[in-house]
N, C-alpha and C positions, 0 to 999 in steps of 0.2 A: 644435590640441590645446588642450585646455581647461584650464587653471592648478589645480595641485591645490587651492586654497580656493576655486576654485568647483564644484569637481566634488560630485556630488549622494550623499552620503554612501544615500542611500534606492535606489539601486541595487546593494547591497550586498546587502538583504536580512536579513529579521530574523535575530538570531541566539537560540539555545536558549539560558535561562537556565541550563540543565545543565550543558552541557560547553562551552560560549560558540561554537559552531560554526555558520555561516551555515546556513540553513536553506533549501532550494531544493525548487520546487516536485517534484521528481522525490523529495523524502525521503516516508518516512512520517509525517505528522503527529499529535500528539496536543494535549488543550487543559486548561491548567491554569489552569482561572479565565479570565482576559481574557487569557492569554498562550498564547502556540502553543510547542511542545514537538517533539524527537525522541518519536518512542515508545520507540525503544532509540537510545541516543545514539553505542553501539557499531557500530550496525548502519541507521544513518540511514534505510537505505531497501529494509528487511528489510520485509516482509510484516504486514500490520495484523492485530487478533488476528481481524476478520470475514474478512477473506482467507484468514486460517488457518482458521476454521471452514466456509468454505463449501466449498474447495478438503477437507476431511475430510468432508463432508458429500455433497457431489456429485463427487467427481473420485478419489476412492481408490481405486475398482474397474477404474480405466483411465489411458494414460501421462497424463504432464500437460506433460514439453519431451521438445525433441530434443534434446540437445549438438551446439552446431557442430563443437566438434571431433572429437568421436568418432562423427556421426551414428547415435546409439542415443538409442531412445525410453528415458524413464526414468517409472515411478509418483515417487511421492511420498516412498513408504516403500523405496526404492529411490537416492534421493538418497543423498549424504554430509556429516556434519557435521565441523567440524573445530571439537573444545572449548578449541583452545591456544588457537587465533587466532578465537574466538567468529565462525564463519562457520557457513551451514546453506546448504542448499539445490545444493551442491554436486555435477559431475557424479561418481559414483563410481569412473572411469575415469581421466578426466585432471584433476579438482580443480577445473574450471573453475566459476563463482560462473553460476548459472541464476536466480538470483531475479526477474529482470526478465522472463524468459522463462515461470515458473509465475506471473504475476503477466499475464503476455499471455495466457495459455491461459485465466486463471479467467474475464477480462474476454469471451472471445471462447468458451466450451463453451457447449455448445447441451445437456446435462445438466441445466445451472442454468436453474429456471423463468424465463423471461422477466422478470416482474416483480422476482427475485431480480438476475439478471441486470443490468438496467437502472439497477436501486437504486444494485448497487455501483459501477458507474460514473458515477452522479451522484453520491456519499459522495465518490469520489474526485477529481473533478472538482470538487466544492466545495472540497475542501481544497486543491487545487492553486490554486484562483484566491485563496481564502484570502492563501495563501503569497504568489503574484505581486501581490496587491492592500499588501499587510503591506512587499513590498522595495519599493513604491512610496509605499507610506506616504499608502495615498490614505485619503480620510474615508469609503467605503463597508468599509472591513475590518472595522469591528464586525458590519455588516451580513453581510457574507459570513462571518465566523464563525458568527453565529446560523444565515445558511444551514447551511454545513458539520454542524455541531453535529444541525441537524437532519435529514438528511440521514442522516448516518450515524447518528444514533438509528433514523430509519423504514427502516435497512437490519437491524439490530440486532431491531425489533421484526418485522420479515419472517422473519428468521432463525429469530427464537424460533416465531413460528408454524409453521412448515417442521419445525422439529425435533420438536414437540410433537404431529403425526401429520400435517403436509402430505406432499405425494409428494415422491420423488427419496432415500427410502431408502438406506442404502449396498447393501445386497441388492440393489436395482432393476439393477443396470446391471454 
């Protein structure tokens, strides 16, 4: 076992200047200036707002999880929110927290054009090595922010074309 002053403080992982809470690559990230952020620091690893826009944009007309526990498909607009305890995306049956599972469905609907598609799993995928580069404290993390950063702008700038008269309507489908 390694002596706690030599253990490597950089395996901890950045924490959010917000709410001081380690930040791990499975949270939502956001970038304030040269520092990385929750996006909701209540809801660490609630849904980004393109998550939320592409999932109303391509996946409203059809379910988006299944609840494990109550094996029922659920839409979106069919979830539950709970306002005490600032949760969303919850099954409306047993209360069970689905975010991770509307969050697998966006990654993986064949609704979202390809390119759309692809985008936001590279946006996502940057911020997660972002994060694992940030609790290692290596010297490319500048670098993989600029990725990330751009990344999810050219998912952003996809978005906006898509919305502005590309296919996948919410009518379509």
């Amino acid at each position: 076992m390694v002596p706690f002053s030599r253990r490597s403080p950089k395996m901890a992982g950045p924490k959010c200047p917000r709410c001081s809470q380690v930040i791990t690559p499975e949270d939502t990230p956001a970038f304030d200036a040269n520092r990385i952020i929750h996006l909701d620091c209540e809801r660490p690893r609630g849904l980004s707002r393109e998550e939320r826009a592409l999932l109303f944009k391509y996946c409203f007309q059809h379910a988006v999880v299944e609840c494990p526990s109550c094996a029922q498909d659920f839409r979106q607009n069919e979830l539950g929110t709970d306002l005490v305890a600032d949760r969303s995306h919850l099954c409306p049956r047993c209360r069970v927290d689905l975010t991770e599972r509307v969050r697998e469905h966006l990654y993986d609907c064949t609704r979202l054009p390809a390119e759309v598609r692809s985008l936001a799993r590279e946006a996502r995928a940057a911020a997660r090595r972002l994060v694992k580069a940030r609790q290692q404290e290596s010297d490319p993390a500048d670098v993989l922010m600029r990725e990330a950063e751009a990344a999810i702008a050219a998912l952003r700038e996809t978005i906006g074309r898509e919305v502005v008269g590309g296919p996948g309507d919410a009518d379509d489908g």
